[in-house]
C-alpha positions in Angstrom: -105.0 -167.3 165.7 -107.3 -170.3 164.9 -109.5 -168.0 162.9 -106.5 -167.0 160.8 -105.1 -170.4 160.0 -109.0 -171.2 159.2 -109.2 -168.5 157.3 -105.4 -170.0 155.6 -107.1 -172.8 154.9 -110.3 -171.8 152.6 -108.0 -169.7 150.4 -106.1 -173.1 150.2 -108.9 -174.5 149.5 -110.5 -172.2 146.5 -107.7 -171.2 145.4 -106.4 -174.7 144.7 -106.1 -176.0 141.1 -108.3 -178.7 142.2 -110.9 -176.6 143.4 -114.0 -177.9 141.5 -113.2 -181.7 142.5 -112.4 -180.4 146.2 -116.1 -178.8 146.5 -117.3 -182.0 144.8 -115.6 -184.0 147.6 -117.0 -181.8 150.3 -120.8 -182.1 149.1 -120.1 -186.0 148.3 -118.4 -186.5 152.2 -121.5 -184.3 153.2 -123.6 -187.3 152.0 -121.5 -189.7 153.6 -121.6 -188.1 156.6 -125.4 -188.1 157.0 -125.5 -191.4 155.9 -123.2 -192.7 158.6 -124.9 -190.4 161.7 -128.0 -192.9 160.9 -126.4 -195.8 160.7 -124.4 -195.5 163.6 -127.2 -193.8 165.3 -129.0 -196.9 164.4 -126.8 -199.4 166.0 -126.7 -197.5 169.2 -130.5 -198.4 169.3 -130.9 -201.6 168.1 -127.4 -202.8 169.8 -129.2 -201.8 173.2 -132.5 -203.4 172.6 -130.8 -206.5 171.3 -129.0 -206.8 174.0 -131.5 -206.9 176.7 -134.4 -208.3 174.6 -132.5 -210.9 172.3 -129.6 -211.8 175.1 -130.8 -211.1 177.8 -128.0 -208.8 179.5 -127.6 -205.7 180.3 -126.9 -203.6 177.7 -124.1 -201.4 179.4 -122.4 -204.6 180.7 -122.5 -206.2 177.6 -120.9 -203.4 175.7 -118.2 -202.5 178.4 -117.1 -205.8 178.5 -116.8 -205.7 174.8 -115.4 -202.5 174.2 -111.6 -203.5 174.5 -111.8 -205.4 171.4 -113.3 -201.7 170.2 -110.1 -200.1 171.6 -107.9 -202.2 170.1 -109.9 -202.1 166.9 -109.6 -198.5 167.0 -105.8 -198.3 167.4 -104.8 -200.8 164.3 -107.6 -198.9 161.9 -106.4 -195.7 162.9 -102.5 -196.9 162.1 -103.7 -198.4 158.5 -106.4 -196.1 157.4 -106.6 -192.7 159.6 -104.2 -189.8 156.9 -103.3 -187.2 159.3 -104.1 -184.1 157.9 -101.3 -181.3 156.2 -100.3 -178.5 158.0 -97.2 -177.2 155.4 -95.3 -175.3 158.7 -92.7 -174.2 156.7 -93.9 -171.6 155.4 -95.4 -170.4 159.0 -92.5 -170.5 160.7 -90.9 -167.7 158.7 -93.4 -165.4 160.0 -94.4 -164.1 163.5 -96.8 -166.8 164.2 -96.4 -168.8 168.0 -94.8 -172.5 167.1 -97.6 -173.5 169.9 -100.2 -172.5 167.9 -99.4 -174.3 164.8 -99.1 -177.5 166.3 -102.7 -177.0 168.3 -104.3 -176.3 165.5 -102.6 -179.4 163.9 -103.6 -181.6 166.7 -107.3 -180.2 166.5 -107.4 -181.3 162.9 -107.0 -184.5 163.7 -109.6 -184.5 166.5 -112.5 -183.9 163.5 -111.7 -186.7 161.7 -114.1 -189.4 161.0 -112.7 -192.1 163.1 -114.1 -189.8 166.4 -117.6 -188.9 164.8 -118.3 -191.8 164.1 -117.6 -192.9 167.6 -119.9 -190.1 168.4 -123.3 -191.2 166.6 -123.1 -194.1 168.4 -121.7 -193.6 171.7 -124.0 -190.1 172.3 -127.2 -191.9 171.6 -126.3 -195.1 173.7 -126.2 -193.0 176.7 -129.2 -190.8 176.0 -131.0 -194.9 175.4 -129.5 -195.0 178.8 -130.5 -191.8 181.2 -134.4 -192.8 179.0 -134.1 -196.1 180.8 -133.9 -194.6 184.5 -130.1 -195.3 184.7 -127.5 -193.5 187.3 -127.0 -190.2 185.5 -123.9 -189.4 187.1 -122.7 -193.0 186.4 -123.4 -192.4 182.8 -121.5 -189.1 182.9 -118.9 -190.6 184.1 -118.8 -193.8 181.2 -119.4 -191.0 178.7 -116.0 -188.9 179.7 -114.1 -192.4 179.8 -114.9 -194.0 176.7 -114.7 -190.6 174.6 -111.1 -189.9 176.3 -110.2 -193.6 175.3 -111.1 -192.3 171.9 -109.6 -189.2 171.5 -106.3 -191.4 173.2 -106.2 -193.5 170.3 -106.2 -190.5 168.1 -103.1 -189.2 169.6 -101.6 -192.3 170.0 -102.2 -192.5 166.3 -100.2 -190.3 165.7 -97.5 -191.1 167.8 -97.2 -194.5 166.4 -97.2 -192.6 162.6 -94.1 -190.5 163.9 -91.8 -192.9 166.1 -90.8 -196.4 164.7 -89.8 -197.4 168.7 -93.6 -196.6 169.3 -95.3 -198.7 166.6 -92.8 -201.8 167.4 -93.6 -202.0 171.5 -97.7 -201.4 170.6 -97.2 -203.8 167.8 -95.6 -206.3 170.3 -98.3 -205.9 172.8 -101.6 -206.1 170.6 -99.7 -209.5 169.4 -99.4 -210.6 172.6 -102.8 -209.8 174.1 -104.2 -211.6 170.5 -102.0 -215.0 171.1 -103.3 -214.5 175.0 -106.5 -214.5 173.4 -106.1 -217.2 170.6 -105.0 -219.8 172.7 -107.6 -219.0 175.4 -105.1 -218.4 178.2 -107.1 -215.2 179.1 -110.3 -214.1 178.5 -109.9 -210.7 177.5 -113.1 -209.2 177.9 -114.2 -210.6 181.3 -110.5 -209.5 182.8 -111.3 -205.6 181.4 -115.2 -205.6 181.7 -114.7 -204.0 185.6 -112.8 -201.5 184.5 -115.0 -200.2 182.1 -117.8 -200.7 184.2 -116.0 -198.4 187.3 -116.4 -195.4 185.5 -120.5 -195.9 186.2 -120.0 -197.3 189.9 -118.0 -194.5 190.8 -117.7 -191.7 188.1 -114.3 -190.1 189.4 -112.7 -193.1 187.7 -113.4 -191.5 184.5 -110.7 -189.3 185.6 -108.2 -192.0 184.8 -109.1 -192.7 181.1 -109.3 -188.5 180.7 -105.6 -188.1 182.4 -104.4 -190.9 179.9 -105.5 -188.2 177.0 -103.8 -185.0 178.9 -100.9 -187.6 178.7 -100.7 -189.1 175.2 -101.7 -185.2 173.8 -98.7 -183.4 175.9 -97.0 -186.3 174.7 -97.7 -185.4 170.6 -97.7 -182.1 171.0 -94.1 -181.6 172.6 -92.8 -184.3 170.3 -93.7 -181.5 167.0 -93.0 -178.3 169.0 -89.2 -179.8 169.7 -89.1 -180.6 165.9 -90.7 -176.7 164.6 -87.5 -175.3 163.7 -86.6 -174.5 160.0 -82.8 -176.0 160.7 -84.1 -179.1 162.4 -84.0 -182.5 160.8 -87.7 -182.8 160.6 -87.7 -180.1 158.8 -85.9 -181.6 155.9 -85.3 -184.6 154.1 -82.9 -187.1 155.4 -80.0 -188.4 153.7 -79.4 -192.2 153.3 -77.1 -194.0 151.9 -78.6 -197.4 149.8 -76.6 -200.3 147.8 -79.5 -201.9 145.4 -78.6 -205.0 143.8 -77.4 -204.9 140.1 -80.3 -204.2 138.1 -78.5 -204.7 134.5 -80.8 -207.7 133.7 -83.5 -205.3 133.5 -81.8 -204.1 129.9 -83.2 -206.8 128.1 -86.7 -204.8 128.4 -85.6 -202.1 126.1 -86.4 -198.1 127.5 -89.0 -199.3 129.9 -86.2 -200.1 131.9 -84.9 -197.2 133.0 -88.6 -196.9 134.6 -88.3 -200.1 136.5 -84.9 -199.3 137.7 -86.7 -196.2 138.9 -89.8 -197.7 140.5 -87.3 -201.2 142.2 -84.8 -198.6 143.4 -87.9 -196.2 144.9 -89.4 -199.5 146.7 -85.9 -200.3 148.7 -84.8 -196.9 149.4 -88.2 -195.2 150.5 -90.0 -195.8 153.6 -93.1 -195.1 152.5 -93.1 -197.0 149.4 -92.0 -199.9 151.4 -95.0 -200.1 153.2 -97.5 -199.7 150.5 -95.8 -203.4 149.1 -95.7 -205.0 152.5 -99.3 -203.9 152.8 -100.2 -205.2 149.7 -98.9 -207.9 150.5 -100.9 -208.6 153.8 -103.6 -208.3 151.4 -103.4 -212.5 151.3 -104.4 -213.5 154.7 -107.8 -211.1 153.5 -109.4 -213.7 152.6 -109.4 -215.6 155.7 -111.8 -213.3 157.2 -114.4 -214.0 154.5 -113.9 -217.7 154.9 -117.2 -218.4 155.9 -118.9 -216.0 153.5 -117.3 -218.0 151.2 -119.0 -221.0 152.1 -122.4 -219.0 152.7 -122.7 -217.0 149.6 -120.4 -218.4 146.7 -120.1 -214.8 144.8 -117.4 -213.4 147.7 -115.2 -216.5 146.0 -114.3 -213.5 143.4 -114.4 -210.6 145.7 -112.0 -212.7 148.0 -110.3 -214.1 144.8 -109.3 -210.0 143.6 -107.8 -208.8 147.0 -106.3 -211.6 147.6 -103.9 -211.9 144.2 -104.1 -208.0 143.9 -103.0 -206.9 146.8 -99.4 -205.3 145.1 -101.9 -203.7 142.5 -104.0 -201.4 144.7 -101.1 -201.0 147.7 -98.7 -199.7 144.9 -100.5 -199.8 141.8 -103.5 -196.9 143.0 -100.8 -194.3 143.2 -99.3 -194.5 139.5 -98.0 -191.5 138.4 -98.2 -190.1 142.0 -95.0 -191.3 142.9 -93.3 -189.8 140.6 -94.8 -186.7 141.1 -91.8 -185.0 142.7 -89.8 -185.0 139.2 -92.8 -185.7 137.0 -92.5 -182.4 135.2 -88.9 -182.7 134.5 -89.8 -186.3 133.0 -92.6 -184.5 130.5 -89.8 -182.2 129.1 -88.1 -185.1 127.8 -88.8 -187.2 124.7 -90.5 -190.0 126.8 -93.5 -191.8 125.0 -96.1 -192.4 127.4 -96.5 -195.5 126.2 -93.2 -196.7 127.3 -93.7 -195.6 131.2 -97.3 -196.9 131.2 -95.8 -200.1 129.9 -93.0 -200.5 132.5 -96.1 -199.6 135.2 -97.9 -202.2 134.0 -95.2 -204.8 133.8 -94.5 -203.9 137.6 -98.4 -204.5 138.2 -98.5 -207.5 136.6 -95.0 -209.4 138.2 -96.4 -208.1 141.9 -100.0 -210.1 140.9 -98.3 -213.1 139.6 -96.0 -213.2 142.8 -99.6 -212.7 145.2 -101.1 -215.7 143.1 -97.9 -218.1 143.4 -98.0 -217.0 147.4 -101.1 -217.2 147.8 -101.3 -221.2 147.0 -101.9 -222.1 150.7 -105.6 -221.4 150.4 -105.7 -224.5 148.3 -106.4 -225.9 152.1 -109.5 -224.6 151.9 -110.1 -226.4 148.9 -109.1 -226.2 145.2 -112.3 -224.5 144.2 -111.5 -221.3 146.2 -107.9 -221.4 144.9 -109.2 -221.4 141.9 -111.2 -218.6 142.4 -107.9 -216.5 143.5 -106.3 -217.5 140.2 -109.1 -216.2 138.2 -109.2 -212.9 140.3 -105.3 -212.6 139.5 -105.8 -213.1 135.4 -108.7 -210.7 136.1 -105.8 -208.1 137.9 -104.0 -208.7 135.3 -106.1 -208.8 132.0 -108.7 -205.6 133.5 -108.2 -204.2 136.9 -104.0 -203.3 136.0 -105.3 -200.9 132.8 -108.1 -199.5 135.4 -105.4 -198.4 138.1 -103.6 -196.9 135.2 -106.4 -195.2 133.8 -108.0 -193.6 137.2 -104.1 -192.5 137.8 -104.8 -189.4 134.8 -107.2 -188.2 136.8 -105.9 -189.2 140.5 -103.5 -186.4 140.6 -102.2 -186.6 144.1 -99.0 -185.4 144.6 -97.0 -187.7 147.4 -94.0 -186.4 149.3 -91.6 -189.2 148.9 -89.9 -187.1 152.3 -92.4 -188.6 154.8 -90.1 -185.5 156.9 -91.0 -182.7 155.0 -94.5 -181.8 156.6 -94.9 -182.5 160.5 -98.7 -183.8 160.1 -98.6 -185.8 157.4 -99.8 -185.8 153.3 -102.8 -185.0 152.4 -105.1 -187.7 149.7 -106.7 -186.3 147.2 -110.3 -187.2 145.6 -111.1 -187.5 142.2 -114.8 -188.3 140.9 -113.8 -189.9 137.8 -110.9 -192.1 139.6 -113.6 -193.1 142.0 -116.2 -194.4 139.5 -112.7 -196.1 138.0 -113.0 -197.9 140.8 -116.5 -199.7 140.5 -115.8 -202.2 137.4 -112.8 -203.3 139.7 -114.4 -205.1 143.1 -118.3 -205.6 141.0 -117.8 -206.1 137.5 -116.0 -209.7 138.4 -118.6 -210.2 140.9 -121.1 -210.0 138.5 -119.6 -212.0 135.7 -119.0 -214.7 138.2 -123.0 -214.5 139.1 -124.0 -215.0 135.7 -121.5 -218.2 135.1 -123.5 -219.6 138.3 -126.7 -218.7 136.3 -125.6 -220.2 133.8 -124.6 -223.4 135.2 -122.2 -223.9 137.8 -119.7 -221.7 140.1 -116.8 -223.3 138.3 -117.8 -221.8 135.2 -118.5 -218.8 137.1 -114.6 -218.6 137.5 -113.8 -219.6 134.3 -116.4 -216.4 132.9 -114.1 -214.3 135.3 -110.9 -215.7 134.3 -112.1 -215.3 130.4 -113.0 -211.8 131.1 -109.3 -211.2 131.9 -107.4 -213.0 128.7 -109.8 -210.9 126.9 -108.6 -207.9 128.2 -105.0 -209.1 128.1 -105.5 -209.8 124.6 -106.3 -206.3 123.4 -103.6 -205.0 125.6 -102.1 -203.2 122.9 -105.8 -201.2 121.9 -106.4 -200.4 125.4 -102.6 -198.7 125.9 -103.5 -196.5 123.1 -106.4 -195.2 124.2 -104.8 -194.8 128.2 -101.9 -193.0 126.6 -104.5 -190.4 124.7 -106.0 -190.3 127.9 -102.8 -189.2 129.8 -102.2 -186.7 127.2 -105.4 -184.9 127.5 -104.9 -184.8 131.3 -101.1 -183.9 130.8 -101.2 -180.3 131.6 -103.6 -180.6 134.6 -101.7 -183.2 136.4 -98.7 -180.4 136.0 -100.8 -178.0 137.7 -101.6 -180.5 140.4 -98.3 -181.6 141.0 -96.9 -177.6 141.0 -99.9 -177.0 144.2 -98.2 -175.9 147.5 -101.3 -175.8 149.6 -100.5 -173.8 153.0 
């Protein structure tokens, strides 16, 4: 049965509309993945040898007693980046094919993501650093089985915490907990969980914990989708809810772009997944408190901080314009809609969501007016470049999204477009670099005043640049159709 449902999947795959950017992704990831097996392969060695040369502990100790801050890493990166692959059972279920198969083989896909290779490169030649250096073999055996069933937990608990609000709220409670325990230094974390990652190498049979903890959390996942595998279940289909949205009539004074914001303010209340791209955006401003003192160390992350930080509302929600209007994007091309109009309203949604993330994000005027400043000039940047940017890579993104998180038990899949990802670059470097030539010049203030320039410029030829994005969207009209029309099994 795997072999058939592998064999499914490459006839998805080639015969897809977007074949040719599919095999490009493939040979691109291919790269990637090289890439990342020597890094990662890398740090195994030189985080062993640091360890016992530079700091003078034992390597294994050091890492065990660091590797619940890897667990817990693993759990919220997982939540916020980790897409759980499609598996479209619908169709499946209509034929002869065991409702225990489909959800293995949906489980497995999610095993070969890159959130547990990764964890491989490193973790694989750590322990063969380790049986080199005359260590217990048996004890390493056992550490081995432990710390990959810890991984492979977090994957299923992944997806448990994608699929069960109740879930997400209780793990939520207790990584904030064990972070203000932390913060405010009541516990040390890693010295109270160092000898229980150790155990596993005193006395291997305590790997069996950490591997029974897996058996759990995937029995867990996979009875929670075979109970919801019926084609008259509510998974199965979309679920009705009933929304009041406040009275949007003030949005008339816009003209016909604002039947597209009533669209796009009534899509962020009512769905749940739209919700969470605009809260996430919105996190976006405590970003740059992580680069504070890169900030102070090299002054050219003032800008990178500075673009995040005020765009956070444009790449959350902004990176998947036209995709979420995929679902009745073909019935929107048969009517006399210039795209002009629904670029505009796009872009007038882009632009009030960076305004807000500058006016919000005034408390970093704590850390002095200079970097402040900085996040002011990344938001007319947003604004005057990086808003026509996300509306230009969207004619080529093409990724259909399934406003009915429901519809498909494993989740949406993300398409990859080379063109959309070269989009990309002039977004996060191009400000970097007019900001390192103001510095050149003279000074980093008028570093942010070269960056904040940049942007009126582009603000000022607003009406040039919609012309050619709308010629654009024309050209790609017919393809993002196709797209949109793909029901990949």
């Amino acid at each position: 049965m795997l072999s058939h449902f592998l064999f499914l999947q490459w006839k998805s795959f080639v015969r897809g509309a977007g074949f040719a950017t599919g095999l490009a992704q493939k040979i691109i990831l291919g790269f990637g993945w090289v890439y990342f097996a020597f890094v990662f392969t890398g740090l195994a060695f030189i985080g062993f040898y640091y360890a016992q040369d530079e700091l003078g502990e034992d390597p294994l100790v050091f890492l065990s007693g660091n590797l619940i801050y890897g667990v817990v890493f693993w759990v919220i990166l997982r939540y916020f980046l980790q897409k759980m692959p499609a598996v479209h059972v619908q169709p499946l279920l209509a034929l002869p094919v065991s409702k225990k198969s489909i959800v293995r083989y949906g489980l497995s896909k999610t095993v070969l993501s890159f959130f547990n290779l990764s964890n491989l490169f490193f973790f694989v030649p750590f322990g063969i650093i380790l049986f080199r250096e005359e260590y217990n073999p048996l004890g390493v055996l056992g550490w081995w089985i432990a710390v990959g069933s810890l991984i492979l937990a977090t994957n299923f608990l992944n997806i448990m915490l994608n699929s069960v609000d109740r879930i997400l709220i209780v793990v939520a409670a207790l990584l904030a907990g064990l972070f203000a325990l932390q913060y405010f230094e009541i516990i040390n974390l890693a010295v109270w969980t160092a000898p229980l990652f150790m155990a596993p190498y005193k006395q291997p049979l305590w790997g069996l914990i950490p591997f029974g903890l897996l058996v759990l959390l995937y029995r867990w996942s996979f009875a929670h989708f075979r109970n919801k595998l019926f084609l008259d279940s509510d998974a199965m289909r979309p679920k009705k809810e009933t929304h009041r949205v406040a009275d949007l009539n003030w949005l008339d004074r816009f003209g016909r772009i604002a039947i597209f914001l009533r669209n796009d303010i009534r899509l962020i209340v009512r769905n749940k997944r739209a919700r969470v791209s605009v809260w996430m955006g919105f996190a976006f401003l405590l970003y740059g408190l992580f680069f504070m003192n890169d900030i102070y160390s090299s002054p050219v992350w003032m800008v990178f901080v500075g673009i995040f930080v005020s765009g956070g509302f444009l790449f959350g929600f902004g990176q998947y314009v036209p995709s979420w209007d995929s679902s009745y994007y073909p019935l929107m091309m048969t009517q006399n809609i210039p795209y002009k109009e629904y670029l505009t309203s796009k872009w007038w949604l882009v632009v009030v969501g960076t305004l807000a993330g500058m006016i919000l994000s005034s408390f970093y005027v704590f850390f002095g007016w200079e970097t402040y400043l900085a996040i002011l000039a990344g938001g007319v940047y947003n604004i005057g470049i990086n808003a026509y940017l996300v509306l230009l890579s969207g004619a080529y993104t093409r990724t259909p999204i399934d406003l009915t998180s429901t519809k498909n038990a494993f989740g949406d899949k993300k398409s990859f477009n080379l063109k959309s990802l070269l989009l990309s670059i002039p977004k996060i470097l191009l400000p970097m670099f007019v900001f390192y030539v103001g510095v050149l010049v003279h000074s980093k203030g008028v570093g942010i005043a070269f960056v904040a320039l940049v942007g009126i410029l582009g603000f000022a030829f607003r009406n040039l640049v919609f012309g050619w994005i709308e010629k654009i969207y024309q050209q790609e009209k017919y393809q993002t159709l196709l797209a949109y029309k793909q029901k990949n099994a």
